[in-house]
KETI-243710 format. One record per atom (N, C-alpha, C, CB): residue in three letters; x, y, z. Coordinates in pm, whole numbers, plus 50000, padded with zeros to 5 digits. Glycine has a CB too. Example, Ala and Ser with C-alpha at 12.3 -4.5 7.8 and 13.67 -1.06 7.14 Angstrom:
BEGIN
ALA513194943150780ALA512304955050780ALA513204967050780ALA511314955350905SER512854977550708SER513674989450714SER512905000350787SER514084994050572
This chain:
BEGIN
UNK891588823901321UNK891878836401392UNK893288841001357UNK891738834501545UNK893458852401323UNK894618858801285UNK895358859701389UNK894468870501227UNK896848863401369UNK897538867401505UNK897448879301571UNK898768866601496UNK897048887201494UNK896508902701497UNK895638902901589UNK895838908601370UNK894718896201614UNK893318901101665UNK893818890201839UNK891428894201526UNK894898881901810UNK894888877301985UNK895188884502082UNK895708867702026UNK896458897702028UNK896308901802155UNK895558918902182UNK897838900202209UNK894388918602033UNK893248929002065UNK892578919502178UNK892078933801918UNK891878908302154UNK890918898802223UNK891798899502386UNK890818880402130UNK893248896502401UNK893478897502529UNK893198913102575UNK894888892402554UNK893568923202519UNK893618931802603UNK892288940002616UNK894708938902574UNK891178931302537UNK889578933502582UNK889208926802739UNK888478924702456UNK890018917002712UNK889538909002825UNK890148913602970UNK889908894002794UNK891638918602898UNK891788925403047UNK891548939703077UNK893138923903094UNK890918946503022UNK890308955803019UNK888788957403086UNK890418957602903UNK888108942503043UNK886678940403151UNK886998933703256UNK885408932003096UNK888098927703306UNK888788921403419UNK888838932903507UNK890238914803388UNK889428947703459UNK889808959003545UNK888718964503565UNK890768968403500UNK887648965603502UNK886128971803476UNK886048966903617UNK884878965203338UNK885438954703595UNK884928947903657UNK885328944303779UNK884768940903600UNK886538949703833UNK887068947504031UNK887018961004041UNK888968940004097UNK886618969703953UNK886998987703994UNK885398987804021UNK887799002303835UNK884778986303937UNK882638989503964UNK882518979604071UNK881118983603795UNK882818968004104UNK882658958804191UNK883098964404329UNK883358946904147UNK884088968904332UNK885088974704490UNK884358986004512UNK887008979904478UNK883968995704403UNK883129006004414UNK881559001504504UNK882939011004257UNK881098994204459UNK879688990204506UNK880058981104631UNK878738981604381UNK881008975304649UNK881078963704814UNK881478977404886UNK882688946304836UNK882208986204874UNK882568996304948UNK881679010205014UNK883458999704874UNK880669009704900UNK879679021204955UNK879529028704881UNK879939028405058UNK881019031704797UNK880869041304705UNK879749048104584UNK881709038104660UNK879189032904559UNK878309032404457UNK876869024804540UNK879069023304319UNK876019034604580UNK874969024604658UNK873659024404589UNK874669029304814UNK872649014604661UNK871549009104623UNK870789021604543UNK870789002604751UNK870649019704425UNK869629028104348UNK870139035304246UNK868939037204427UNK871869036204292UNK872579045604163UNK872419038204037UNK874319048504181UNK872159046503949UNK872449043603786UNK873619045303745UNK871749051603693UNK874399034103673UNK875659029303593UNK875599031203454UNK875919015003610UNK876079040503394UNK875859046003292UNK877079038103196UNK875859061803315UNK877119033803092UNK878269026403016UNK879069038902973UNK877739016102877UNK878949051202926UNK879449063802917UNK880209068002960UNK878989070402933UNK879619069903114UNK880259080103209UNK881199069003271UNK879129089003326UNK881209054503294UNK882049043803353UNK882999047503275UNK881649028803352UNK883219047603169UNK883999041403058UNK884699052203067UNK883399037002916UNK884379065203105UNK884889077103076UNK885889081303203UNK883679087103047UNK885309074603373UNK885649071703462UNK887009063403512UNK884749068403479UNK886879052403413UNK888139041703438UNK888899044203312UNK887699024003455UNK888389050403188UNK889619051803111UNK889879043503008UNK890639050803184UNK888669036502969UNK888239019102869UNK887549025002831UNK887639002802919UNK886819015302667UNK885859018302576UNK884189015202643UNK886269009202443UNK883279014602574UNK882329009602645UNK882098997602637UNK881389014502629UNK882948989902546UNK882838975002543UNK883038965002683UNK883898971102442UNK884278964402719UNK884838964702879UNK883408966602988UNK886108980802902UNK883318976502989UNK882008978803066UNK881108974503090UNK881528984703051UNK880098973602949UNK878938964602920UNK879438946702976UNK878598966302726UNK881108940302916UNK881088928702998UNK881048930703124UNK882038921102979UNK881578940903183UNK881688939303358UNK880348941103425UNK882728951603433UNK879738948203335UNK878078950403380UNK877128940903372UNK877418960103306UNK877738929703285UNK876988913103249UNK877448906803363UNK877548903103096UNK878868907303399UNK878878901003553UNK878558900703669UNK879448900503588UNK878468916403665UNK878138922803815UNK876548913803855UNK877858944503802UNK875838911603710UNK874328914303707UNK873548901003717UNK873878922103571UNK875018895003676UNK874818875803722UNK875188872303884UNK876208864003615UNK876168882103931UNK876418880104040UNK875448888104169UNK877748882804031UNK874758893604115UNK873338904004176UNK873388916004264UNK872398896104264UNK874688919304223UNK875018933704287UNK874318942404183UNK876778937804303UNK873828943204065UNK873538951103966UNK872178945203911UNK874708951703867UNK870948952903839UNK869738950203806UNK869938953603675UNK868668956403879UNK869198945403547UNK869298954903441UNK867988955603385UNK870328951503338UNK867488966503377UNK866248971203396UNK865708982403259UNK866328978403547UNK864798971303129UNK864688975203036UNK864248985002986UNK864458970003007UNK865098993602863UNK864369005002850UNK865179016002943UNK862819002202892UNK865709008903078UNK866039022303170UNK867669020503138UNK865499021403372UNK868239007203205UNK869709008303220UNK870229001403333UNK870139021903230UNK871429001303392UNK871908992803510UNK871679000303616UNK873348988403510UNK871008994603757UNK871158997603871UNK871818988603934UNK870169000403921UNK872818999504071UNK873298994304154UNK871728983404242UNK874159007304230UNK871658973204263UNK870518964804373UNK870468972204469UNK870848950104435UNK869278975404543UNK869238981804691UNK868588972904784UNK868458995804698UNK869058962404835UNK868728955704963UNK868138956905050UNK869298953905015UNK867148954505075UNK865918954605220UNK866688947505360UNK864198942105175UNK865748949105445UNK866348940505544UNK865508926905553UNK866418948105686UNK864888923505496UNK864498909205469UNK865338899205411UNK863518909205392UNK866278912605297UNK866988902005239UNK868398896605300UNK867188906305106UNK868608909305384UNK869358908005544UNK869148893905609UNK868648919705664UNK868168898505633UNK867908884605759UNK867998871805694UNK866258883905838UNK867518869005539UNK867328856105497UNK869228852805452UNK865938855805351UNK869798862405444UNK871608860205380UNK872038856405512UNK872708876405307UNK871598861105680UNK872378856805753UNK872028842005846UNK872618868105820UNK870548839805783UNK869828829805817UNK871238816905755UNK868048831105733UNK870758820505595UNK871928807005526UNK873288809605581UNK872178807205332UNK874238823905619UNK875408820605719UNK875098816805799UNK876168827905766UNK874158809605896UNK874218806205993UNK874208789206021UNK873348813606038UNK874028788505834UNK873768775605865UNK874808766205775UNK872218772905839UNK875668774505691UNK876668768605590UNK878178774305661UNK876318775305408UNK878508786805724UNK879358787005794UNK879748778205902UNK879258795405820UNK879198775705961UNK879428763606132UNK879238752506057UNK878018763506298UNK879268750105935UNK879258736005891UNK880468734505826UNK878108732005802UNK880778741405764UNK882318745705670UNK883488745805810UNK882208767105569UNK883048751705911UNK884138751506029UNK884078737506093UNK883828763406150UNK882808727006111UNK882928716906141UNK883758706406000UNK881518714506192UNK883628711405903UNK884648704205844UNK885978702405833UNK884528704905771UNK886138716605866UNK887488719305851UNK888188713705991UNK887698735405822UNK887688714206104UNK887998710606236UNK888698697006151UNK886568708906367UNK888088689606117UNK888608677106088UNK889178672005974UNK887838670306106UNK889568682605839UNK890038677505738UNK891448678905746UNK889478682405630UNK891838682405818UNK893418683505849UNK894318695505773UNK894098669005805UNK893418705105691UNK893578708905586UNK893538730105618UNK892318699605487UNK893068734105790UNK893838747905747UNK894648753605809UNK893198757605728UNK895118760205760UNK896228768605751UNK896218773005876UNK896218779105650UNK896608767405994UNK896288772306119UNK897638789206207UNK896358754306213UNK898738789906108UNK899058794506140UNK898798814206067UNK899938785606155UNK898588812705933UNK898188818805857UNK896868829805907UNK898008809405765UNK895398818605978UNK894578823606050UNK894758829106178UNK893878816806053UNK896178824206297UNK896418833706377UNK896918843406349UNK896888831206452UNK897748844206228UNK898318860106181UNK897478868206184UNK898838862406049UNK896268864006051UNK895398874606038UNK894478875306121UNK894888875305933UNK894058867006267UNK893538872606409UNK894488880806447UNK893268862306524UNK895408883706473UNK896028889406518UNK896578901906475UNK896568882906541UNK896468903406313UNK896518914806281UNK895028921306276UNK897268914906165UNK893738916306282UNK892918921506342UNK892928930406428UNK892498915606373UNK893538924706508UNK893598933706652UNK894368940106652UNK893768928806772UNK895418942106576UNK896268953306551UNK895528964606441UNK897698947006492UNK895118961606395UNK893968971206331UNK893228983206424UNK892738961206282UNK893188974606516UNK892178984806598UNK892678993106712UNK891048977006662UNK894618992106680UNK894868999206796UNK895209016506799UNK895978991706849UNK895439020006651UNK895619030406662UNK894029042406689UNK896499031106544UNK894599052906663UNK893359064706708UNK891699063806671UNK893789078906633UNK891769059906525UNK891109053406459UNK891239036006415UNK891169061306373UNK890149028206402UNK890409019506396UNK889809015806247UNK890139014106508UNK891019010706156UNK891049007306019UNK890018997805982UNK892319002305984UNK888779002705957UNK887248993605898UNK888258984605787UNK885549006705790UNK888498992405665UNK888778986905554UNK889818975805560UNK889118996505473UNK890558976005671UNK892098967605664UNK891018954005775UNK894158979805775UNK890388954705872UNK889968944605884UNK889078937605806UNK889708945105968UNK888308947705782UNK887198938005648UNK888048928405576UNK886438949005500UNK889268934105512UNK889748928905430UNK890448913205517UNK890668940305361UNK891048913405622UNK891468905605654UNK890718893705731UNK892238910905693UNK889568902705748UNK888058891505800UNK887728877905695UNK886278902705786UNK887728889105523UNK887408881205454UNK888228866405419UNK887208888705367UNK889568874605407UNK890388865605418UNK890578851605518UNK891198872605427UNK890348856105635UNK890068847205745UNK888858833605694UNK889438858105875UNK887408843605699UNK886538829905634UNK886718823105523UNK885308832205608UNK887598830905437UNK887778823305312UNK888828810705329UNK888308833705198UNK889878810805427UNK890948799205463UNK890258789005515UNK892058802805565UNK889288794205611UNK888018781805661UNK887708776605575UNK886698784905720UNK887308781405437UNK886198776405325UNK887358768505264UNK885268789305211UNK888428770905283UNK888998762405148UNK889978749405257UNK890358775905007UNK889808749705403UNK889938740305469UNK888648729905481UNK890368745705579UNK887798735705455UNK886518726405466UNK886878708805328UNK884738740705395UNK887178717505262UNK887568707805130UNK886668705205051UNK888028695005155UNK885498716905094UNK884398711104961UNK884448727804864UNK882108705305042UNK884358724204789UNK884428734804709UNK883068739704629UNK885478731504621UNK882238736304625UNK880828739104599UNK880898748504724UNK879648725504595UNK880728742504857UNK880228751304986UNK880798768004953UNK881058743905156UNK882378763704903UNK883008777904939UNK882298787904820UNK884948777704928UNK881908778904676UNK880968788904574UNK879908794604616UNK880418782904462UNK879248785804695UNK877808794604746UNK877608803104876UNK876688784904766UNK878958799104972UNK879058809705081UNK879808825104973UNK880358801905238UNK880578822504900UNK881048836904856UNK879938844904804UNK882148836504743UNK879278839104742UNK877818843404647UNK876878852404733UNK876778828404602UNK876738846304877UNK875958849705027UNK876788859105086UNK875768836705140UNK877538855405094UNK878208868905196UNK878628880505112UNK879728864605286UNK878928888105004UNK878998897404937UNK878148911904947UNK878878891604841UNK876638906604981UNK875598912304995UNK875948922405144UNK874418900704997UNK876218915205280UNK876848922305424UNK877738930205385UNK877538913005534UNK878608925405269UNK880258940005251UNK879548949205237UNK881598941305101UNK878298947905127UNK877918964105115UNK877718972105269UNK876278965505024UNK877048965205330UNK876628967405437UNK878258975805534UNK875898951605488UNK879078970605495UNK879658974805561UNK880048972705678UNK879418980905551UNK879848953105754UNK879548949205852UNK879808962305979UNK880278936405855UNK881678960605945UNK882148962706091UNK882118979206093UNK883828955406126UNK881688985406016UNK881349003506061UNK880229003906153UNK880799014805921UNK879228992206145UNK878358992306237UNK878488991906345UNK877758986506229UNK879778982406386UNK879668973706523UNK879848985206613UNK880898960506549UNK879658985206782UNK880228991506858UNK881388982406906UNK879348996406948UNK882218992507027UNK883298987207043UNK882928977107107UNK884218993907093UNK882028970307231UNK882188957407269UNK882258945207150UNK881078955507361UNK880988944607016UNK880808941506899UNK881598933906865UNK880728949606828UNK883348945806818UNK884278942806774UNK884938935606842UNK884758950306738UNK885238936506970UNK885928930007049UNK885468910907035UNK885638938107196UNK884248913907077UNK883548901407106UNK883848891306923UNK881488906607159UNK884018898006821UNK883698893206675UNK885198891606680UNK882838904106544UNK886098898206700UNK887698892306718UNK888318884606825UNK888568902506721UNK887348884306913UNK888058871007019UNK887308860906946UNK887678870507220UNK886308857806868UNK885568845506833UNK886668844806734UNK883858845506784UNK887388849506642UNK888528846106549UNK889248835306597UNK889478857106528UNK889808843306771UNK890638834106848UNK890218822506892UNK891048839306946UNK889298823706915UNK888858813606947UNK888598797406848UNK887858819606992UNK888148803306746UNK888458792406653UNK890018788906587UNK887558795306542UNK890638798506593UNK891818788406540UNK892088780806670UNK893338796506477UNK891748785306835UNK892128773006940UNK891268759706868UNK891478776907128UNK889898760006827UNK889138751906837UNK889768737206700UNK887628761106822UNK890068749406582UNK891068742406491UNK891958735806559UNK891788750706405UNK892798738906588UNK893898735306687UNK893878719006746UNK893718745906818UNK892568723206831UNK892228713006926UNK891528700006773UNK890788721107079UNK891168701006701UNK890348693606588UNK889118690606649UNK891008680006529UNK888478704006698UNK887148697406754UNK886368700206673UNK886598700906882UNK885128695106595UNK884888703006489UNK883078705906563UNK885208693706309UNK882868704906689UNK881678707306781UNK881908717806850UNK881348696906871UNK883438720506863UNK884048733506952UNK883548749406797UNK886668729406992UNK884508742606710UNK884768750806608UNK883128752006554UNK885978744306498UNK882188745406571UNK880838748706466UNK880008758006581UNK879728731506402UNK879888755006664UNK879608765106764UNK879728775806793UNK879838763806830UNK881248782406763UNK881748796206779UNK881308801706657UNK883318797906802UNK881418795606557UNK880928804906446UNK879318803606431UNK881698800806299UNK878628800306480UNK877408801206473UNK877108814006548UNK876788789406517UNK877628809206697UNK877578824706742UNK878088836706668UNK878258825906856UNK879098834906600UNK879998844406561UNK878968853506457UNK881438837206491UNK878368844506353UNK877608849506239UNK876178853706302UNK877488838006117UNK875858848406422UNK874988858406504UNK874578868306565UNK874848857506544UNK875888865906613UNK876298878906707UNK876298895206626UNK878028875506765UNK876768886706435UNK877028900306342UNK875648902706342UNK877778899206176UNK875048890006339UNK873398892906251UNK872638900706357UNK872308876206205UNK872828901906524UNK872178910406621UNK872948924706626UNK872178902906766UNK874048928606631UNK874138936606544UNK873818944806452UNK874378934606525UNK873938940606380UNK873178948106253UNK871928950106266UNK873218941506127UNK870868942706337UNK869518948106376UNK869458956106459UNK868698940506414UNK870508957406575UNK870268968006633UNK870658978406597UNK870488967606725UNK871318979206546UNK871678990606468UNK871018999006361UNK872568987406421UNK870238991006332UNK868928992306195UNK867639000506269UNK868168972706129UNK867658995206374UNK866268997206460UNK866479010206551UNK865918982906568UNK867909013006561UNK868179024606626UNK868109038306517UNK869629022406695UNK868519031506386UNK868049044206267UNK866949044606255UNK868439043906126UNK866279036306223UNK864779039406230UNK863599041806332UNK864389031406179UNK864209045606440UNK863479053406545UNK863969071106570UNK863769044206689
């Protein structure tokens, strides 16, 4: 390999790196929903890259199953049923409260880090409007400190894989205000439960917790479709 071509090869790569969190943030966000067609063209023409960039970010998206590629036609955004709802919150219900019972006891999270971001939760929600995007973001953050207190690292690959599918969704635009309330005191509640190292206190709340989203979201489903 010449020296010439290393830093073409890097700046391909970071070129489908940027592809690929810009079409990605686009589709967890709403922007891009179930059924749209992803054109390598009009992307490319969109973010300002060749179509090379693209086509890789469109190989990822499509391993990671936000995207279909569908021969002859081209890339679709996936459009999600509510079956596939119920079966994503079925497995949170059963790999989350297990990841929190680990963590109760690995000595390993960040307990002060997770009251921040409970707490800036709730500062989220005090002004006129209450900032969807700034808690999502800090929600995620939240389960993800659990996952990497658990200490297994497989768990935290296949909970990220599972929960991706709800961002589209858009959990917390759904919730009503009791919802929210009730889904940010369970925050608090587990870093007490951390705290305490109970890991029967801590698997409990989040069971409810990932329930409470999953009743939710059905009612909310069932109220559009009447």
């Amino acid at each position: 390999m010449s020296e010439s071509t290393v830093p073409l090869e890097r700046d391909l790569r970071n070129a489908s790196d940027d592809a690929y969190r810009l079409i990605r943030a686009q589709i967890l966000s709403g922007e891009r929903t179930g059924g749209d067609w992803l054109r390598e063209g009009d992307l490319a023409d969109s973010i300002g890259v060749s179509r090379t960039p693209v086509r890789e970010a469109l190989r990822r998206l499509t391993a990671e199953g936000l995207v279909r590629y569908q021969r002859n036609r081209g890339v679709q955004v996936t459009a999600w049923t509510a079956e596939d709802l119920d079966e994503i919150f079925s497995l949170r219900s059963v790999l989350e409260p297990w990841a929190c019972r680990l963590a109760a006891t690995s000595a390993s999270v960040d307990l002060e880090e997770l009251a921040r971001l409970a707490h800036d939760m709730d500062a989220a929600t005090q002004g006129p409007v209450t900032d969807v995007d700034q808690i999502t973001e800090l929600n995620n953050r939240f389960h993800w400190l659990i996952l990497e207190g658990s200490r297994n690292r497989r768990l935290g690959s296949v909970v990220s894989s599972v929960v991706q599918v709800p961002l589209v969704w858009r959990t917390f635009s759904h919730y009503s205000e009791s919802d929210l309330r009730r889904s940010l005191a369970h925050h608090h509640e587990l870093v007490a439960a951390f705290a305490a190292g109970d890991p029967d206190w801590a698997e409990s709340v989040m069971r409810s917790h990932v329930r409470a989203a999953w009743n939710s979201l059905n009612l909310r489903r069932d109220d559009s479709e009447t």
